[in-house]
N, C-alpha and C positions, 0 to 999 in steps of 0.2 A: 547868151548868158552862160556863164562855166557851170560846170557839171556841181563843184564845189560850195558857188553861191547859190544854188537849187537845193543842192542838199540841204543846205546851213539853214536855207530859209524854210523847209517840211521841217527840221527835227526845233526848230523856235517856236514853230505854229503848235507842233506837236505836245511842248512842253509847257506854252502857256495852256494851252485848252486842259491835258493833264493837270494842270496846277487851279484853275477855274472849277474843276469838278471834284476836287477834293479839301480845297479852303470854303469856309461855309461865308455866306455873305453876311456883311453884318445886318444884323435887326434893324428896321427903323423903328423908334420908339418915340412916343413923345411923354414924359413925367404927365403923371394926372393932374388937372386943371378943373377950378371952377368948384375947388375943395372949401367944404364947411361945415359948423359946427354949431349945435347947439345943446342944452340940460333941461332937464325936466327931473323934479322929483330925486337928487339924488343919481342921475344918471344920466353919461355923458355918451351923445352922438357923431358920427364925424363920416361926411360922404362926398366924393368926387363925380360932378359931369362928363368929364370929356378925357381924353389923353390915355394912355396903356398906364398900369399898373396896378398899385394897390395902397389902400389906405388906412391905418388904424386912428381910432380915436385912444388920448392920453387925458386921465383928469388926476387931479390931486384933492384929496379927501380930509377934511378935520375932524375929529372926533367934539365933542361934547367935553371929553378930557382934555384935550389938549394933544393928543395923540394924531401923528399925521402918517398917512402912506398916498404913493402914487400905484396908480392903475392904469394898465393899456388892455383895449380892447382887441380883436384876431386882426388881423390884415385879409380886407376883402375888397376884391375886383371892384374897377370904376363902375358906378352906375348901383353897387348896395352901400348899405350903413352897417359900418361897427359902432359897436354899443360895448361900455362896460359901465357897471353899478359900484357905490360904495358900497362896502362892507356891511352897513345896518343904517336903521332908520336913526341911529345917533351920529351919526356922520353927515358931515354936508358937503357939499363939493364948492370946493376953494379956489381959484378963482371960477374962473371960464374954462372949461375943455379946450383940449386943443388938437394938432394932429399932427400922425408922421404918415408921409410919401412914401412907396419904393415901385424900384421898376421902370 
């Protein structure tokens, strides 16, 4: 083997492995799975089983006026419950809660 395809072939090797320990590998992640929701009293719940991420519970609140706002609760890790409340006990929570993924 020539001198020149010896070399060619160390400074290839050299520069993938260089290039291997400075590009990060990507994450395997899987979206969180086995997501659900449910209210009691004015106050909506929302938790994931399985997969990476995080998950917030979102409800939508009436007032007694006729007055509406929506509410999200924090984003927390698969396997806890976010929670967010209406506003007062003249409030009711319209329809079903529901939830957002990330991660």
């Amino acid at each position: 083997m020539r001198a020149s395809t010896v070399l060619t072939r160390i400074a290839t090797v050299a520069l993938l492995s260089a290039a291997a320990a400075v590009l990060p590998a990507a994450a395997a992640q899987a979206a969180p799975t086995g997501c659900s929701t449910y209210a009691n009293l004015g106050t909506g719940y929302a938790s994931c089983t399985g997969g990476t991420g995080e998950v917030r519970v979102v409800i939508h609140c009436v007032s007694v006026w006729g007055d509406e706002t929506v509410r999200s609760g924090p984003f927390v890790p698969v396997g806890q419950t976010s929670s967010v409340s209406c506003p007062s006990s003249t409030w009711s929570l319209q329809p079903d809660p529901w939830y957002v993924t990330r991660g």
